[in-house]
CHARMM internal coordinates of N, CA and C (Angstrom, degrees):
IC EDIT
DIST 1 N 1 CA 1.4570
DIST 1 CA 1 C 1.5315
ANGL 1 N 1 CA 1 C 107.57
DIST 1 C 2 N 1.6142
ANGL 1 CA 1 C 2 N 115.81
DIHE 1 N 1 CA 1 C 2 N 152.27
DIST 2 N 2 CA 1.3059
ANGL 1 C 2 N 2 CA 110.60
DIHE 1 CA 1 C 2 N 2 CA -166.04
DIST 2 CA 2 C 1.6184
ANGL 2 N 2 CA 2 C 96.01
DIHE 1 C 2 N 2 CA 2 C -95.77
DIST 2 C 3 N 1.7310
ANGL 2 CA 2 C 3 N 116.56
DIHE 2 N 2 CA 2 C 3 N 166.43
DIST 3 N 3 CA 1.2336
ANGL 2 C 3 N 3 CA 129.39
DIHE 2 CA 2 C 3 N 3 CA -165.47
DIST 3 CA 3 C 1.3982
ANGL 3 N 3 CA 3 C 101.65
DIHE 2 C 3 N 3 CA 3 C -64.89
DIST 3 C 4 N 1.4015
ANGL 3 CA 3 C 4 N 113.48
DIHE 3 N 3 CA 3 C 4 N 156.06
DIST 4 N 4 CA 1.7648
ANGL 3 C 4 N 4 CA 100.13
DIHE 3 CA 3 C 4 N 4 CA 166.24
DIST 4 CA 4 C 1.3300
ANGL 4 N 4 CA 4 C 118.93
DIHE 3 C 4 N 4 CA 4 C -86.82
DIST 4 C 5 N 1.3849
ANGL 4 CA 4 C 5 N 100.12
DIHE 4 N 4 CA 4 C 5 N 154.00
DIST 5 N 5 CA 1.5930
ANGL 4 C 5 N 5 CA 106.70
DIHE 4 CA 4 C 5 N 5 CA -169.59
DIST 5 CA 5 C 1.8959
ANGL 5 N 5 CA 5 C 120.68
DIHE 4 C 5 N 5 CA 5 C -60.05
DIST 5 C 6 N 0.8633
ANGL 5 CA 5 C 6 N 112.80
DIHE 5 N 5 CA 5 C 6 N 154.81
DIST 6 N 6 CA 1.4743
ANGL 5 C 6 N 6 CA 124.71
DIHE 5 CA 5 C 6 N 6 CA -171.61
DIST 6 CA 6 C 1.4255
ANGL 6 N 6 CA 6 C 100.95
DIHE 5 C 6 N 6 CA 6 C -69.05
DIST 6 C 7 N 1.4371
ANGL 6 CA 6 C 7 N 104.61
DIHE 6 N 6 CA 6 C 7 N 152.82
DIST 7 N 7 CA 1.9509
ANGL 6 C 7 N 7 CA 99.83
DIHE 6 CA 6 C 7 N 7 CA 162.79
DIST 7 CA 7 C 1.4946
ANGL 7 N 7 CA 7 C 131.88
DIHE 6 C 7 N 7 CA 7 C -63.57
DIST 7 C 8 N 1.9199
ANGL 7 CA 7 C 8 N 115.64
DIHE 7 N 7 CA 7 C 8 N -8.09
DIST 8 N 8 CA 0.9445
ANGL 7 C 8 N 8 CA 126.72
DIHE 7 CA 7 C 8 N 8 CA 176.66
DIST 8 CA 8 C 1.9564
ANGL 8 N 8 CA 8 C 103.84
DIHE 7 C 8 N 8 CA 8 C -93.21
DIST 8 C 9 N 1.4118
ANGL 8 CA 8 C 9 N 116.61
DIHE 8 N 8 CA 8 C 9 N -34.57
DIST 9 N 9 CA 1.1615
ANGL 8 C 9 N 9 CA 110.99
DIHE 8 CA 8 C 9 N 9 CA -173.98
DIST 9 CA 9 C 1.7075
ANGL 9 N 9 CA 9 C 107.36
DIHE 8 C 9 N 9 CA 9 C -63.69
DIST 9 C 10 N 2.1145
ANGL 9 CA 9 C 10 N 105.95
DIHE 9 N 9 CA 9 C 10 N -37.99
DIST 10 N 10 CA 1.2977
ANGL 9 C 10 N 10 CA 91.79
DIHE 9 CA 9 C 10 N 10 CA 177.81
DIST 10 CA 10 C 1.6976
ANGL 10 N 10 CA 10 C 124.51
DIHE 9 C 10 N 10 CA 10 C -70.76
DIST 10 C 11 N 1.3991
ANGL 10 CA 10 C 11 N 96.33
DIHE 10 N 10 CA 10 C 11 N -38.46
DIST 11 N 11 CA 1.3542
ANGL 10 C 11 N 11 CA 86.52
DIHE 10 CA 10 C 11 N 11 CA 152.09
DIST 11 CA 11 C 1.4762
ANGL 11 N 11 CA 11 C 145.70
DIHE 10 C 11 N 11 CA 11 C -5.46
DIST 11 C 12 N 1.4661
ANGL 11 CA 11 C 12 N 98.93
DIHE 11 N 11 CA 11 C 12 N -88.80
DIST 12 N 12 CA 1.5168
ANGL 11 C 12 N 12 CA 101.08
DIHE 11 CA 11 C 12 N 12 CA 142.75
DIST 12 CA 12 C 1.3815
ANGL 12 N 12 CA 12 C 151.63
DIHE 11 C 12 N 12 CA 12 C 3.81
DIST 12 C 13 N 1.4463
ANGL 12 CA 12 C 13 N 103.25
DIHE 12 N 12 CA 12 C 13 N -88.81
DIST 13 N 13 CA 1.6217
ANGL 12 C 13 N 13 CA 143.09
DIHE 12 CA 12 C 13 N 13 CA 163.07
DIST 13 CA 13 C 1.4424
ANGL 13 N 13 CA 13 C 111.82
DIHE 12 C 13 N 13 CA 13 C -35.84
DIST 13 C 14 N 1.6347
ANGL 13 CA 13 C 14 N 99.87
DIHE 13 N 13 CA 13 C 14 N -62.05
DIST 14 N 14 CA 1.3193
ANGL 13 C 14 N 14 CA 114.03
DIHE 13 CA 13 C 14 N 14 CA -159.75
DIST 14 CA 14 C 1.3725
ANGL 14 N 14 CA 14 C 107.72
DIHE 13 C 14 N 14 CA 14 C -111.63
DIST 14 C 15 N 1.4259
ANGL 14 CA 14 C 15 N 140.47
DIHE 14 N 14 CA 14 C 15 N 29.88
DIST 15 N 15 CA 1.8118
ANGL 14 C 15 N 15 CA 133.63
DIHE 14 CA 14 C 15 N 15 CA -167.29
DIST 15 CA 15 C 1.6838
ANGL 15 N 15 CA 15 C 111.23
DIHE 14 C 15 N 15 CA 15 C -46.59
DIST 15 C 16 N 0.9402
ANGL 15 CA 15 C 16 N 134.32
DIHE 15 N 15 CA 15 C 16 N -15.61
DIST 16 N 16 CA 1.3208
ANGL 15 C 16 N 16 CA 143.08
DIHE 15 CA 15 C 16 N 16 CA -164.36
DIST 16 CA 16 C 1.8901
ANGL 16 N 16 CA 16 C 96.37
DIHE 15 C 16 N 16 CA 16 C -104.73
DIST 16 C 17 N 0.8619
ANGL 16 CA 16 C 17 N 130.82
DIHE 16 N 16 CA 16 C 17 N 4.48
DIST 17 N 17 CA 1.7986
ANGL 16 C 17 N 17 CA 132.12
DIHE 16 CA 16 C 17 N 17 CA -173.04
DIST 17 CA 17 C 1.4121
ANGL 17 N 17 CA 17 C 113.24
DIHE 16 C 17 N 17 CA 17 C -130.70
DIST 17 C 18 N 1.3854
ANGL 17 CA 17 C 18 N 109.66
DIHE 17 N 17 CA 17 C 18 N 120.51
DIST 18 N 18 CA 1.5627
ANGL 17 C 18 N 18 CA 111.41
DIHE 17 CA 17 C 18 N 18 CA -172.53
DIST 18 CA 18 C 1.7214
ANGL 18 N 18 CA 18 C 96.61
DIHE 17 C 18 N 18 CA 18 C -52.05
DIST 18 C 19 N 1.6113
ANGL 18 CA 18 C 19 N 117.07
DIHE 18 N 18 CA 18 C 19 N 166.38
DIST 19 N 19 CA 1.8048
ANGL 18 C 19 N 19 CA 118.50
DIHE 18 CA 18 C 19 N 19 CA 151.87
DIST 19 CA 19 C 1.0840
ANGL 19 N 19 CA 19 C 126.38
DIHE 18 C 19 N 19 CA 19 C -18.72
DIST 19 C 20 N 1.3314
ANGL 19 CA 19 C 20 N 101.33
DIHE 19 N 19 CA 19 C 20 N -61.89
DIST 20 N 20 CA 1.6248
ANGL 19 C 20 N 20 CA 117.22
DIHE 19 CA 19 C 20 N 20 CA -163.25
DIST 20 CA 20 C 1.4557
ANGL 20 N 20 CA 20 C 110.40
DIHE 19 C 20 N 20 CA 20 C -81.33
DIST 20 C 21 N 1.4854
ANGL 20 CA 20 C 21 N 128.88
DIHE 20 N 20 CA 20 C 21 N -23.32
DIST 21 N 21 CA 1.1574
ANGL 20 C 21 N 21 CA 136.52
DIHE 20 CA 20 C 21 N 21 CA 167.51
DIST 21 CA 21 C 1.7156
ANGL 21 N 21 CA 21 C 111.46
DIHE 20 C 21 N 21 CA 21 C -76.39
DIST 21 C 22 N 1.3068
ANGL 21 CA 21 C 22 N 107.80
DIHE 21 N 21 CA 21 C 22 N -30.79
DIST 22 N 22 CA 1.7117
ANGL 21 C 22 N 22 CA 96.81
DIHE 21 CA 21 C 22 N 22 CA 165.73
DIST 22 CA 22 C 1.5496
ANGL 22 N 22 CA 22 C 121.71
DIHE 21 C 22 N 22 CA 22 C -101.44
DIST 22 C 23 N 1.4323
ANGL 22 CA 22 C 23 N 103.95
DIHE 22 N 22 CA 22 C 23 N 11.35
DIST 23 N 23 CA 1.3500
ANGL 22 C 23 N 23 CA 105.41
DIHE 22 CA 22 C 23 N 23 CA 152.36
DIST 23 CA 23 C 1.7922
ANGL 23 N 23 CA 23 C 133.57
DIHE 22 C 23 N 23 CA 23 C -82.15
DIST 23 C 24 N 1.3299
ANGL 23 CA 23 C 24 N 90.57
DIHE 23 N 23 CA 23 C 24 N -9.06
DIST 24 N 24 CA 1.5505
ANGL 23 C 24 N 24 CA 114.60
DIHE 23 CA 23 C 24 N 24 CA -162.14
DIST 24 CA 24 C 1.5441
ANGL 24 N 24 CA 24 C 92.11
DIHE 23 C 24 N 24 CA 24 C -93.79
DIST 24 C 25 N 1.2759
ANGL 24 CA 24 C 25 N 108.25
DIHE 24 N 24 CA 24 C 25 N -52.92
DIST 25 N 25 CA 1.5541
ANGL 24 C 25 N 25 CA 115.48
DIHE 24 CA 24 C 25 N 25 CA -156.55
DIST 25 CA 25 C 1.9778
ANGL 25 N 25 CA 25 C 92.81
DIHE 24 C 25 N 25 CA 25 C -63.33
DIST 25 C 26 N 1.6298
ANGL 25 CA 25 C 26 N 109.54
DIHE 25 N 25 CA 25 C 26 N -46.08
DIST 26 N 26 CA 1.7156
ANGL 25 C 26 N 26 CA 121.72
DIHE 25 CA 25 C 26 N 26 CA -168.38
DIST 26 CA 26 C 1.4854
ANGL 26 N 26 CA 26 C 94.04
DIHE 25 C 26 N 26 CA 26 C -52.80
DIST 26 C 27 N 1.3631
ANGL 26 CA 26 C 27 N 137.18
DIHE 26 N 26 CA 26 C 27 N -48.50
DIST 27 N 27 CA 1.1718
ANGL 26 C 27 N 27 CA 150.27
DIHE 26 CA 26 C 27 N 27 CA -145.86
DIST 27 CA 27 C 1.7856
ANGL 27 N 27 CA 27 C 89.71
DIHE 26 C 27 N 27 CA 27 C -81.72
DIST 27 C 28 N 1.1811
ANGL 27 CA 27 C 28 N 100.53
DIHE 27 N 27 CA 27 C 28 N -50.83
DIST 28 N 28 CA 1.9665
ANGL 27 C 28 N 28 CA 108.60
DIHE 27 CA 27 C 28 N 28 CA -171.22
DIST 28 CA 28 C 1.5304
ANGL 28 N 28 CA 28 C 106.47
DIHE 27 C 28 N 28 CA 28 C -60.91
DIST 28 C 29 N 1.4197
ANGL 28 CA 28 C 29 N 101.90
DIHE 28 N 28 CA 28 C 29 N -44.43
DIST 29 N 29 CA 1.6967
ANGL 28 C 29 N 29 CA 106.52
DIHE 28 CA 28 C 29 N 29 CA 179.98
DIST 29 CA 29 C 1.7113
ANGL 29 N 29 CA 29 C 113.04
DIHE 28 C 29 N 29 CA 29 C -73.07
DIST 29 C 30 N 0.9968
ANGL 29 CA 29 C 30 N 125.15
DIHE 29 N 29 CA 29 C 30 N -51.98
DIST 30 N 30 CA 1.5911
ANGL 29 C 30 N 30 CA 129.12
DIHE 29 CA 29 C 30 N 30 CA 153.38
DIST 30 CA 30 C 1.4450
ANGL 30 N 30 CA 30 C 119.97
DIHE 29 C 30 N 30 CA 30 C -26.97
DIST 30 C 31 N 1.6796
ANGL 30 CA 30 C 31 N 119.88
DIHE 30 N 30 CA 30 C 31 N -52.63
DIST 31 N 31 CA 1.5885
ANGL 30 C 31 N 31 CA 115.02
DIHE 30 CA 30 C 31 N 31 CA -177.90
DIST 31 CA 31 C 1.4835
ANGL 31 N 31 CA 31 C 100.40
DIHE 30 C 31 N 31 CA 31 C -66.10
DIST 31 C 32 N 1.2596
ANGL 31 CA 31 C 32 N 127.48
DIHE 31 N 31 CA 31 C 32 N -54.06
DIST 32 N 32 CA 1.0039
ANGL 31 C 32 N 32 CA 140.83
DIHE 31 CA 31 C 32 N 32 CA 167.84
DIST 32 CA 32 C 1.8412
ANGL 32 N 32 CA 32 C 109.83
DIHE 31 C 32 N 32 CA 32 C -9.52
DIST 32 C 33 N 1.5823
ANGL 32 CA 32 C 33 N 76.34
DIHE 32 N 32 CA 32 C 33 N -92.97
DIST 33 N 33 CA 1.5655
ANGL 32 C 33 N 33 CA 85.86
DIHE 32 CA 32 C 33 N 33 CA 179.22
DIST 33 CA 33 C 1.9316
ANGL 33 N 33 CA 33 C 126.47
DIHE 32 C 33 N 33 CA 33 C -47.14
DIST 33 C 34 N 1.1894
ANGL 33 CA 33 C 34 N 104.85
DIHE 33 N 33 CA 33 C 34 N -46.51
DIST 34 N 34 CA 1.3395
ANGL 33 C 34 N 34 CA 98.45
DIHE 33 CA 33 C 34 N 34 CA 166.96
DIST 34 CA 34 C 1.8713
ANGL 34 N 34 CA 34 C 117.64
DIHE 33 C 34 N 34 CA 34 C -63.83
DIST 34 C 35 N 1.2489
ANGL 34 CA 34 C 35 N 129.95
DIHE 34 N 34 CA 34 C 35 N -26.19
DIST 35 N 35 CA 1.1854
ANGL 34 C 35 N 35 CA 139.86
DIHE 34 CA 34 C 35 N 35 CA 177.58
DIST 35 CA 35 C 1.8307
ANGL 35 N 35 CA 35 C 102.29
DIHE 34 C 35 N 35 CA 35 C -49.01
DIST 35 C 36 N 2.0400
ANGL 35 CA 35 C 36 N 93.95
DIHE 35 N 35 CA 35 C 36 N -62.16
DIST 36 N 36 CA 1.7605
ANGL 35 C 36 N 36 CA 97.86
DIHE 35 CA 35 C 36 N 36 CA -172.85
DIST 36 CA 36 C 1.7585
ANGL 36 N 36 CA 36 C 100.76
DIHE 35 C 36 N 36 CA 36 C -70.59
DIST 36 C 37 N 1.3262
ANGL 36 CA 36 C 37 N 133.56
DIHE 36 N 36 CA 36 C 37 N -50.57
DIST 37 N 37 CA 1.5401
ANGL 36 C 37 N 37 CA 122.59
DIHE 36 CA 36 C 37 N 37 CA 174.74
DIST 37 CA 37 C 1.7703
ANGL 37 N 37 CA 37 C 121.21
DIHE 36 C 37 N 37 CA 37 C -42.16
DIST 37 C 38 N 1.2941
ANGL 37 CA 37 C 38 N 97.53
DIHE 37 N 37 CA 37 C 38 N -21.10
DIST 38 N 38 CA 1.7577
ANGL 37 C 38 N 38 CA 100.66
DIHE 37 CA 37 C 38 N 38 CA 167.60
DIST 38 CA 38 C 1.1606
ANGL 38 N 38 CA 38 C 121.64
DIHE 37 C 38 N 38 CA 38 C -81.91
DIST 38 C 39 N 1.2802
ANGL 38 CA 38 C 39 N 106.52
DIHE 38 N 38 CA 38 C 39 N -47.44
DIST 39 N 39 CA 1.5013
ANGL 38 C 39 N 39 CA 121.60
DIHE 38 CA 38 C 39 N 39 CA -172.58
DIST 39 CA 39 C 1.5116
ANGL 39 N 39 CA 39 C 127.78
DIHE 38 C 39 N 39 CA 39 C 130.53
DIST 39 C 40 N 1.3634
ANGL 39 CA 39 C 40 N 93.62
DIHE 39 N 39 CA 39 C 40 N -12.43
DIST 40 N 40 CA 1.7256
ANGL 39 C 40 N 40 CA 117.73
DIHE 39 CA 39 C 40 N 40 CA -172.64
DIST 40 CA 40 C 1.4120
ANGL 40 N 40 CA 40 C 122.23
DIHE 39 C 40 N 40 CA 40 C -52.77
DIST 40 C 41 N 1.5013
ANGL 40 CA 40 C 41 N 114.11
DIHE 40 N 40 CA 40 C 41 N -31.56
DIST 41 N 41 CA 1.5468
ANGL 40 C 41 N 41 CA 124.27
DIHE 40 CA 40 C 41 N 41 CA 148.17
DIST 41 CA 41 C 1.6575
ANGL 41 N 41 CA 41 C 113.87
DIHE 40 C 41 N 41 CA 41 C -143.66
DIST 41 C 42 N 1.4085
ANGL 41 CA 41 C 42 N 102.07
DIHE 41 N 41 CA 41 C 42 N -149.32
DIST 42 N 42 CA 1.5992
ANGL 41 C 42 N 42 CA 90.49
DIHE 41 CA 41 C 42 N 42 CA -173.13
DIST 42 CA 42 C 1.8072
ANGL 42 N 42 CA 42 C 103.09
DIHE 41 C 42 N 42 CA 42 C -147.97
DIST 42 C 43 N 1.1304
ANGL 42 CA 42 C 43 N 128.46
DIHE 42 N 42 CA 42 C 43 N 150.07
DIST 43 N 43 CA 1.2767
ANGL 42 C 43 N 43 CA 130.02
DIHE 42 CA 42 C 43 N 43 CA -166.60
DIST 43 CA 43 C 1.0024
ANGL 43 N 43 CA 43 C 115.05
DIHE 42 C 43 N 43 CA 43 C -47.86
DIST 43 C 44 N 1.6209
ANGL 43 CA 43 C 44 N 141.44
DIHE 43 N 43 CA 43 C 44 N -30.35
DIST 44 N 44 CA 1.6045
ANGL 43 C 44 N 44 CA 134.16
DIHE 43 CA 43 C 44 N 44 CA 131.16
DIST 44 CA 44 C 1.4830
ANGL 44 N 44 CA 44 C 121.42
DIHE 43 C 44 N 44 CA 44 C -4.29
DIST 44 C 45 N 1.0338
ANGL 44 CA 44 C 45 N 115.57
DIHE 44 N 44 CA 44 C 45 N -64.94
DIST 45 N 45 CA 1.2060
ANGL 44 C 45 N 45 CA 118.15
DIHE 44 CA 44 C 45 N 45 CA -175.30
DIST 45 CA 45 C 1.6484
ANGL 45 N 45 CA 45 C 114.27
DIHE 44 C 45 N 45 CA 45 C -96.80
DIST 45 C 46 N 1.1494
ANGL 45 CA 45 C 46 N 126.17
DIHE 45 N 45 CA 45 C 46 N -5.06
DIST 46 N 46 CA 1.1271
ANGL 45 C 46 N 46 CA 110.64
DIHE 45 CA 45 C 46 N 46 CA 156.35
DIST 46 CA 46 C 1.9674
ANGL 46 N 46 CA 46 C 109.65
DIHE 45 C 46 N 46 CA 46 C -77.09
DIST 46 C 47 N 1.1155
ANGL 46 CA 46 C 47 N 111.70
DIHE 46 N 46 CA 46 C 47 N -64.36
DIST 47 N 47 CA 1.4422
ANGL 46 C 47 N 47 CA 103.39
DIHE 46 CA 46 C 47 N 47 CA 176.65
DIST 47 CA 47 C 1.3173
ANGL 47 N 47 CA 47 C 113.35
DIHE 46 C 47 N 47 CA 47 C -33.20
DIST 47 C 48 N 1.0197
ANGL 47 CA 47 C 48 N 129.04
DIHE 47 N 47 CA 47 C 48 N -75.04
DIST 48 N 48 CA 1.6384
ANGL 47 C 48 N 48 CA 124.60
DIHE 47 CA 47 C 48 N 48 CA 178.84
DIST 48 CA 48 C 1.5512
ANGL 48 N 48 CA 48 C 109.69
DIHE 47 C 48 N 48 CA 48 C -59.21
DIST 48 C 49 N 1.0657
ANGL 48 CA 48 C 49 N 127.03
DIHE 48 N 48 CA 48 C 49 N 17.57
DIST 49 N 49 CA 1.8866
ANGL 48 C 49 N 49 CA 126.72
DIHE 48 CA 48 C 49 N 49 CA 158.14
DIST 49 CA 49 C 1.6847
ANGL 49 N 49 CA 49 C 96.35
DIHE 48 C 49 N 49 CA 49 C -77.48
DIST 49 C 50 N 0.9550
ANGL 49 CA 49 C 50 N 109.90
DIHE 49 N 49 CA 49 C 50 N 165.01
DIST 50 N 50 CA 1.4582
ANGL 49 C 50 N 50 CA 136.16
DIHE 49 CA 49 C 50 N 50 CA -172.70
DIST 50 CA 50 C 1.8097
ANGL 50 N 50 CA 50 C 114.03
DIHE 49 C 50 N 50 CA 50 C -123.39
DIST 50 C 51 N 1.2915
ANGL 50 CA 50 C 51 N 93.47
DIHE 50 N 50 CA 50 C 51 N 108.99
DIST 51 N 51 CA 1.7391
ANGL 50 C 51 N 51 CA 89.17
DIHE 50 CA 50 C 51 N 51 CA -149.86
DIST 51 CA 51 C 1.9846
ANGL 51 N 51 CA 51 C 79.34
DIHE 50 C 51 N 51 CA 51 C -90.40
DIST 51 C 52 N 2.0008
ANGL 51 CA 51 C 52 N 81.24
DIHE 51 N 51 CA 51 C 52 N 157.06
DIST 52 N 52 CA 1.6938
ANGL 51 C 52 N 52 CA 92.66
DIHE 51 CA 51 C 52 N 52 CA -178.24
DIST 52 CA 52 C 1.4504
ANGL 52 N 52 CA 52 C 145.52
DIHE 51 C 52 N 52 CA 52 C -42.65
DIST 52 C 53 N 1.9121
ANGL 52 CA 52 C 53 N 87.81
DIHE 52 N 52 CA 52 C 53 N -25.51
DIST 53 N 53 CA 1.5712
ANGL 52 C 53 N 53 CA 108.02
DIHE 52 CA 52 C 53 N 53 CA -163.62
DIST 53 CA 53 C 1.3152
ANGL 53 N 53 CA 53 C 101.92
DIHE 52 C 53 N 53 CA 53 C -139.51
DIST 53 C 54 N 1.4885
ANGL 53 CA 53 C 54 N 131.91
DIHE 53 N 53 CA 53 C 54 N 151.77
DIST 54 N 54 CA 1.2756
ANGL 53 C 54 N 54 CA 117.93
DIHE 53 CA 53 C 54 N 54 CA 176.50
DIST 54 CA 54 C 1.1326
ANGL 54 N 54 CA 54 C 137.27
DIHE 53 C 54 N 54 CA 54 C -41.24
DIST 54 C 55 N 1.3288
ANGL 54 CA 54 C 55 N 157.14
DIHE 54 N 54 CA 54 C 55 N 127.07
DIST 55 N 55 CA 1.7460
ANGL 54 C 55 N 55 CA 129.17
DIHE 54 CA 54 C 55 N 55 CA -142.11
DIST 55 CA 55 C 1.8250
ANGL 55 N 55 CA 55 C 82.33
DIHE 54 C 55 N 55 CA 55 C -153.00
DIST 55 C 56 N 1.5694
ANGL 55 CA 55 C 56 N 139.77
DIHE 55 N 55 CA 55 C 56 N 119.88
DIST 56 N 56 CA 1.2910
ANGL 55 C 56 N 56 CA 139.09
DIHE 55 CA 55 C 56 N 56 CA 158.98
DIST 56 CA 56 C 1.4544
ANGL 56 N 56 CA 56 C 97.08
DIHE 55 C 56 N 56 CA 56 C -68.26
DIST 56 C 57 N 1.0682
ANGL 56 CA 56 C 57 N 121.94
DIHE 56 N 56 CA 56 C 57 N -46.03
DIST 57 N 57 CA 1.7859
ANGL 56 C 57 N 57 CA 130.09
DIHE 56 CA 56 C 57 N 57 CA -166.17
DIST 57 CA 57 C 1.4520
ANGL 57 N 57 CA 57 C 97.43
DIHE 56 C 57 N 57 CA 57 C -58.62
DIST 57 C 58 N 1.1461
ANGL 57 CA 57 C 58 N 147.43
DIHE 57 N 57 CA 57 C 58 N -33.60
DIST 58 N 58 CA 1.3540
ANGL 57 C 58 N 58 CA 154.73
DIHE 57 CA 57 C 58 N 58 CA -177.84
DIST 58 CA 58 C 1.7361
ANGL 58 N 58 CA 58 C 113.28
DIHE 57 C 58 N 58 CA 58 C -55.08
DIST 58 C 59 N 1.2757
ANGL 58 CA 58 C 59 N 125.21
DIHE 58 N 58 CA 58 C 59 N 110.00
DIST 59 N 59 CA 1.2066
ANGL 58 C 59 N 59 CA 122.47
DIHE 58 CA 58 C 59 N 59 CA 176.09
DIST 59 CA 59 C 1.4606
ANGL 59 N 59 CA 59 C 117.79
DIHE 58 C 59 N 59 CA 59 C -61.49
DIST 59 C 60 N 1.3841
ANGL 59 CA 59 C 60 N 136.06
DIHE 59 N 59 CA 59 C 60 N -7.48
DIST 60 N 60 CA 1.4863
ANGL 59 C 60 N 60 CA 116.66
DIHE 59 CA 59 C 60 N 60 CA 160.90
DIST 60 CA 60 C 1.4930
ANGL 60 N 60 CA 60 C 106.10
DIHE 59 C 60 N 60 CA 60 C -113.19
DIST 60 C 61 N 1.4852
ANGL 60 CA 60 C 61 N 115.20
DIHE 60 N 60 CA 60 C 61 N 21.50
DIST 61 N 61 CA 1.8820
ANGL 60 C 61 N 61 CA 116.72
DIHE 60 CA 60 C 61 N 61 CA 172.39
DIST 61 CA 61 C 1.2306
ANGL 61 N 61 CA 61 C 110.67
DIHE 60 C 61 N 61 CA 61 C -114.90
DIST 61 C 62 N 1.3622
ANGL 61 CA 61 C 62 N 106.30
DIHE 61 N 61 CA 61 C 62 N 106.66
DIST 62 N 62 CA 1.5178
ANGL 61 C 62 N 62 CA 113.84
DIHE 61 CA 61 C 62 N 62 CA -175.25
DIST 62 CA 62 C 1.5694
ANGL 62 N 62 CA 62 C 113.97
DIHE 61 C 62 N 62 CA 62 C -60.67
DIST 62 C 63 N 1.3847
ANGL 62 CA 62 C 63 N 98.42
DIHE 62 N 62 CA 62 C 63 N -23.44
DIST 63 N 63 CA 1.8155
ANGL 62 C 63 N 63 CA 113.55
DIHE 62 CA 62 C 63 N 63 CA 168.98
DIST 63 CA 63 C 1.5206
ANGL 63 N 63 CA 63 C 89.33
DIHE 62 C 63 N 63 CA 63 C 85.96
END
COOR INIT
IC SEED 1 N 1 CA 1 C
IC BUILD
C-alpha cells in the first residue's frame, strides 16, 4: 500500500476542507483500502460508501 499523503499533498486534493477535515477523509480512504486488500469488502462497496467530507476524488461524488 502506498504511503499516506502529506498535509500539503491533501492540501492539494482537498483546498475547499479545513486540516482536520482532510485528515479524517485520508484516514476514511485508508480503512477502506486496507478493508478491500484483505478481503473484508470489495470495491463495490467502497464506491457506493459515502465518504465523511466532500471528496471530488470519490467515485460516487460528483464533487
Amino acid at each position: 500500500m502506498q504511503p499516506a499523503k502529506t498535509s500539503d499533498e491533501l492540501a492539494e486534493m482537498y483546498p475547499n476542507l479545513e486540516p482536520w477535515q482532510r485528515d479524517e477523509l485520508e484516514v476514511w480512504h485508508r480503512g477502506w483500502i486496507t478493508k478491500i486488500m484483505t478481503g473484508d469488502v470489495t470495491s463495490e462497496e467502497y464506491n457506493a460508501a459515502v465518504p465523511p467530507h466532500p471528496d471530488p476524488h470519490h467515485p460516487e461524488d460528483d464533487g
